[in-house]
N, C-alpha and C positions, 0 to 999 in steps of 0.2 A: 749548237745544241739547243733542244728546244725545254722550253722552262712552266712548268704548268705549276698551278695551284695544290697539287697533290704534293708535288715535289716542295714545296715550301713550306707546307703544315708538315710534312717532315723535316726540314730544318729548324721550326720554329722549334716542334717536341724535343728536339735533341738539344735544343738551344735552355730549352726547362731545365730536361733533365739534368745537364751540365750546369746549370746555375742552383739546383737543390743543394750542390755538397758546398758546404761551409763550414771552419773552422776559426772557433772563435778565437783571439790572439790577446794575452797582455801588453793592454798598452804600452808603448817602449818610454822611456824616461828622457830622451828627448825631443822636443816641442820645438813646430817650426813658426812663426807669427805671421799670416797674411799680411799684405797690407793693408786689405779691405776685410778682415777678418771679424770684425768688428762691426758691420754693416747687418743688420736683422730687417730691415725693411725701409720704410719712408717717414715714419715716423709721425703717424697721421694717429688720432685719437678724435673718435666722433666726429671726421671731417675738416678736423681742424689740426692742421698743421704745427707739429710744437717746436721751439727753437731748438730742444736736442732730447731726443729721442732713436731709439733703436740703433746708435750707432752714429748718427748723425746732428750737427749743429751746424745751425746759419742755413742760406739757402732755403729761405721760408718755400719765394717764389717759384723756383723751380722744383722743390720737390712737389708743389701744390701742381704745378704744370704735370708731372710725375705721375702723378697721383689719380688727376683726369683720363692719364692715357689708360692709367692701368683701369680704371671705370669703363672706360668706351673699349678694352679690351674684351672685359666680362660680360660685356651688353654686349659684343659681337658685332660693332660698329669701327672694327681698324681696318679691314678687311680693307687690301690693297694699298695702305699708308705706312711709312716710317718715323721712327725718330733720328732729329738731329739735334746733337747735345753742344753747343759753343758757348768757348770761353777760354779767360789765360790755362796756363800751365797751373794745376794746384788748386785747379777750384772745384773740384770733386766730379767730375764728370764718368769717369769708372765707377765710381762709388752709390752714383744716379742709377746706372743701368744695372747694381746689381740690386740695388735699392727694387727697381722694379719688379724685377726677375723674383724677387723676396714675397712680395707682396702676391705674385700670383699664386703661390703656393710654394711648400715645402722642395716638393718633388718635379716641380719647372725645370729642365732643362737650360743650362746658361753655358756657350760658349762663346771663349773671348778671343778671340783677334786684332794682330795688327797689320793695313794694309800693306807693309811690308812684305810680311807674311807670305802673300799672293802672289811675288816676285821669287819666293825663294828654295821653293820647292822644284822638286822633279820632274813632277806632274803639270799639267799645263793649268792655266787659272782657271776656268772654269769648272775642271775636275776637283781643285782644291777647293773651290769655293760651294759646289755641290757638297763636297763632304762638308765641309762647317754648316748650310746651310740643315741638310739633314740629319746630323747629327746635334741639332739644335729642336728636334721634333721626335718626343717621344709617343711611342705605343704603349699604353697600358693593355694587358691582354689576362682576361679573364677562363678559366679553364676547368671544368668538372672531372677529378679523376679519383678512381676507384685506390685509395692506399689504406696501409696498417698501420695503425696509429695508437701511441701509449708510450708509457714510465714501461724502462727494459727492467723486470725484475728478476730475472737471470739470463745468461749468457753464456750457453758452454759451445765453444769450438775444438774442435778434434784434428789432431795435425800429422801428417804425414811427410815419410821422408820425399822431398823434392826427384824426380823422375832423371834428371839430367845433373843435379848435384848432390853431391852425400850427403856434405855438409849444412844442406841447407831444408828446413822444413815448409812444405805447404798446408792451408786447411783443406782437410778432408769433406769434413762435415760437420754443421752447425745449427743449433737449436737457443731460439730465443722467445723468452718469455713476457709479453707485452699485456699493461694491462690499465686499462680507465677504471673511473670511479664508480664505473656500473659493469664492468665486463675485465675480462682477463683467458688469453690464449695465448696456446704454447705452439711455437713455428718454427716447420726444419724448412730450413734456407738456404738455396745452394752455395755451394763454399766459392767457387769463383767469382759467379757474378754482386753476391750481396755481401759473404762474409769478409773478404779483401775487404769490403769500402767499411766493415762497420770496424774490422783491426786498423786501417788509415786515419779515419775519423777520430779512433780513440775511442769510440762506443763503451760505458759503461754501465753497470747497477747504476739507477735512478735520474737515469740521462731520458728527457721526452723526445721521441723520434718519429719521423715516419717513413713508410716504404712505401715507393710508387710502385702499384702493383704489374703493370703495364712494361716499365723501361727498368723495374729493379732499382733506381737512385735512393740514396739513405739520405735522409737530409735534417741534421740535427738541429733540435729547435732550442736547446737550453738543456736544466736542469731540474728535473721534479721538486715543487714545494714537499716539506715533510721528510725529505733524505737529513744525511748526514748534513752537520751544519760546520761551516768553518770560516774563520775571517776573512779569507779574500778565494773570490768566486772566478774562474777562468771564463765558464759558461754560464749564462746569466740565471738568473730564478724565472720559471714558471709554473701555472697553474698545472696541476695534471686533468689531461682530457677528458670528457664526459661523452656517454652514451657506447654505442661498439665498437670495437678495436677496428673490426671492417667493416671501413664506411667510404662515403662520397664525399671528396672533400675540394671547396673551391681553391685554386691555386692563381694568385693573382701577381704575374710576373712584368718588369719596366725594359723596355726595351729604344734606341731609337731606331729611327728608320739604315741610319747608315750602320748599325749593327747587323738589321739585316739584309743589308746589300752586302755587307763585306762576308757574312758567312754564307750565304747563297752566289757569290762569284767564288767562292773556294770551294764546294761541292761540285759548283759548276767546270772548274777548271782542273779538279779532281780527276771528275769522271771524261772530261776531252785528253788529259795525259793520259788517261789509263788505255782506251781506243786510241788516239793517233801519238801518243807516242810524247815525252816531257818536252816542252819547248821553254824560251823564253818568258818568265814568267812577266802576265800583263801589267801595266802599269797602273790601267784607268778599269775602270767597273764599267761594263759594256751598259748600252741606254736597255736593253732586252732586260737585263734584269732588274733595274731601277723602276721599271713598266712593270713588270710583274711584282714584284714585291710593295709598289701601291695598289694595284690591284689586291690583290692579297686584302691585305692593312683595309681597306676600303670595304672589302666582302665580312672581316671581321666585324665591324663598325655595325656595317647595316642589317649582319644578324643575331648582335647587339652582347658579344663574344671580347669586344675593344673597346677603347676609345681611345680617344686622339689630344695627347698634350703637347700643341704647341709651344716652344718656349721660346728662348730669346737669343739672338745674335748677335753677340757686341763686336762692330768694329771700330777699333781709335784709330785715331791718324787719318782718317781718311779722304784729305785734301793729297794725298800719293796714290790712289787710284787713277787709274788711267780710262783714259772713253771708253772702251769695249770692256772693263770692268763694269762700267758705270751703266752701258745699256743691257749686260747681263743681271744686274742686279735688279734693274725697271722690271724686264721682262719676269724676273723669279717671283718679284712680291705681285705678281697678280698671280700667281699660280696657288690653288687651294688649298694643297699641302706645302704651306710656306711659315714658315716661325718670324717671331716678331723681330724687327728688324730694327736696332739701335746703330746708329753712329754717331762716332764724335769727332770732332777738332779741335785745334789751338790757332788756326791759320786764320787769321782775321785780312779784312780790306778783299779786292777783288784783286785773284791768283787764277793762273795761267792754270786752264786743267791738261793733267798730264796726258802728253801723249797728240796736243793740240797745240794752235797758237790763240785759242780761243778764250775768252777773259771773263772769270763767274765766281760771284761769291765764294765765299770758302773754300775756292777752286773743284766744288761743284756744279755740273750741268745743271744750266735752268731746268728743264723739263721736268729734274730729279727734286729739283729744291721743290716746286710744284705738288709734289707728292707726301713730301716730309712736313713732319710739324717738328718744328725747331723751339730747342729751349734755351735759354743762357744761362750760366751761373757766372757771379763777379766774384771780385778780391772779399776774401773774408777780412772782416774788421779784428780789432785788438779783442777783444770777447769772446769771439768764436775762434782765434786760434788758439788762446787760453784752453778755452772748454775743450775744444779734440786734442790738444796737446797732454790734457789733464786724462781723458779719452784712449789717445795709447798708450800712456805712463801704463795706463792701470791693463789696458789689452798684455803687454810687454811686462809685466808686472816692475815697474820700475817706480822706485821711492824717489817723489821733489819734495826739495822745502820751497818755502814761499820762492824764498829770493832767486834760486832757479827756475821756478815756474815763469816767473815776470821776467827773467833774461830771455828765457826761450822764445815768450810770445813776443818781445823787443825782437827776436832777431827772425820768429817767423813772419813779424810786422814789416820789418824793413827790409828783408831779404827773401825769403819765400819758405812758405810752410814746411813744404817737404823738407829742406836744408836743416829748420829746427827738429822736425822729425828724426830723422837720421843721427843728430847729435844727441841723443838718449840712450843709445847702446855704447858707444864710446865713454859718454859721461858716467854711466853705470861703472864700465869697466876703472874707468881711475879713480871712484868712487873708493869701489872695493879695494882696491889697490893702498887707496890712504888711507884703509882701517875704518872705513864709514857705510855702512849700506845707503844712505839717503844724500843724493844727489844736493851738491850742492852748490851754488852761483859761481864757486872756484873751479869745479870740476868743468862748467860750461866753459865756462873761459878758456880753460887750460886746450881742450878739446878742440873749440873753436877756431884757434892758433894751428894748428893739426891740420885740419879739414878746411879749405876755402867752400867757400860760394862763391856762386855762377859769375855775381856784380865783383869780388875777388879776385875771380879768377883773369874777368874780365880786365881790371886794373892792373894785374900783376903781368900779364901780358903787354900793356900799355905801353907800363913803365920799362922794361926789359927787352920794347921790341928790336932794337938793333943784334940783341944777342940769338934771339931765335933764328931758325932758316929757314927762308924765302923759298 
């Protein structure tokens, strides 16, 4: 089937329309904690790197390394280059890339990957890694459309009985009353296509809305200042609109690229079932519409309708890539619509790259390393595992006293971070348990008896090994 440009600014408008209706939700009363939840950027203030800032402690150097990239990003000087993040287990290397990611903006695009990952899907690697690849690359798409816009200051819908059940009523017909700070009109709106969405929606008196006049979507924006006032607001407060009800108004929708590959191969496969008949449904996104849909994205660009936010790729682990991963990924980062490209490791000394018997750093291809600018991070000292321990107590909202604070950094010191991380939600819980909210150097303990470490685990196995099986 053949795919043109007409055909895709018809996906894109339905793509609008369908993202107009929104329904605002109270937040639910349980909270989940990232582990990098806590990461707000790089933590640079006037070029100068601070030891704990936005998230982050220790690691002057690398986040200063960080921080250049994200510079030679904006200057439009990485073109064709990567990042490679090395170092032990625990020395913040996820935390660097989204460090980055932070830093270039709010609305950056950050997907994260492990090369495992690449092995264990359906789909063959390159499919999977096309979709990380471009759904790490967002569209911003800018759009002029004629809607009706205002605080609803009445609302009458008229209902009749349902055609096919008795029991059940449809609307008839509906009239609503929209009005700004300078204008106000009264609007009969057909009952199917607009009155259903504004009964779903929950449309109210003094609810601000607007109506695309073109595709009909309702798309509520909040709550009129100056309505009824009450303690807790479901829809948020806003200004009410200024000037005429029917105006032109910009509509500025995020979109990434493998958004719109995956709804332009379902129209496309839509309308091939409907003429030849339902088959096997495809697995991979044909290369025709991946062509077309930069095309597209590219014609919006250059008559100045888009723009183009590249954003970031993390993948860890990536000393488990194999060669023909490795020369599919060469070949991607010189391609123009490519997002910035982070990897990381823990694989130190020179490893066998997979899928070879060939022997290269980080069990990375030379050629690859060649391309990348690599950073390290080491062991954080007694200080800075204090300071991020202190860090997520308060992320996790978790009460220490001194004398737990100084066990945890002892045993993130001598055993590894993440281990003392981890023992803060257990330690809480026997906290609570003994009648105490604030964590205390007995509740670590107690915990820590519970839960081995790695060098632990490692021992207890040592000692014990005649009993395990071979």
């Amino acid at each position: 089937m053949g795919i043109t440009l007409k055909g895709l600014k018809a996906v894109l408008t339905s793509l609008i329309a369908m993202s107009q209706i929104k329904i605002e939700e109270v937040k639910p009363t349980f909270e989940r904690v990232g582990l990098h939840s806590h990461i707000k950027g790089l933590g640079v203030r006037d070029g100068k790197v601070q030891f704990s800032a936005d998230g982050f402690v220790g690691q002057v150097e690398a986040r200063e390394a960080a921080y250049y990239v994200v510079k030679m990003i904006r200057a439009g000087k990485f073109g064709g280059k990567g990042v490679l993040i090395v170092g032990p287990p625990g020395t913040g290397k996820t935390a660097l890339a989204i460090g980055i990611a932070r830093e270039l903006g709010p609305d950056t695009p950050f997907v994260q990957i492990s090369a495992a990952e690449v092995y264990s899907m359906e789909v063959k690697k390159t499919e999977f890694l096309t979709r990380a690849l471009r759904s790490a690359i967002g569209v911003r798409i800018r759009e002029w459309r004629r809607v009706y816009e205002g605080v609803v200051k009445s609302l009458d819908i008229q209902y009749g009985r349902h055609p096919y059940n008795p029991y059940a009523q449809i609307p008839r017909s509906a009239t609503i009353t929209l009005a700004t700070k300078d204008e106000e009109k009264r609007l009969r709106v057909p009952p199917a296509e607009i009155a259903e969405q504004l009964i779903e929606l929950g449309v109210e008196e003094g609810d601000v809305i607007w109506i695309d006049e073109e595709t009909g979507r309702v798309f509520v924006q909040g709550k009129g200042e100056g309505g009824e006032t009450y303690d807790i607001y479901v829809k948020k407060k806003i200004e009410v609109p200024k000037g005429p009800v029917y105006k032109e108004k910009e509509i500025t929708r995020f979109f990434t690229l493998n958004d719109l590959d995956i709804y332009q191969a379902r129209q496309q496969g839509l309308l091939s079932a409907m003429i030849f008949g339902f088959a096997a449904e495809e697995r991979e996104i044909p290369n025709e519409v991946r062509k077309a849909v930069d095309e597209f994205v590219m014609k919006l660009i250059n008559d100045g309708k888009g723009e183009l936010v590249p954003g970031v790729l993390f993948i860890d682990d990536v000393h488990m890539l194999d060669i023909e991963t490795w020369a599919y990924l060469s070949r991607a980062m010189e391609s123009e619509l490519s997002p910035i490209l982070i990897l990381a490791t823990n694989r130190g000394g020179i490893t066998k790259i997979r899928g070879t018997d060939v022997e290269s750093p980080h069990g990375v291809p030379l050629d690859m390393l060649d391309r990348l600018i690599i950073i390290r991070t080491k062991p954080y000292t007694a200080d800075e595992v204090r300071e991020i321990i202190k860090i997520r107590a308060k992320e996790e909202k978790v009460s220490l006293s001194n004398d737990a604070l100084e066990e945890l950094t002892k045993i993130g010191t001598e055993e590894s971070l993440r281990y003392a991380i981890q023992l803060l939600a257990p330690a809480q819980l026997r906290a609570q348990e003994a009648g105490h909210n604030e964590i205390t150097k007995e509740d670590v303990e107690y915990v820590k008896k519970l839960f081995l470490s790695v060098k632990e685990s490692v021992q207890y196995v040592k000692e014990y090994e005649n009993y395990f099986l071979r």
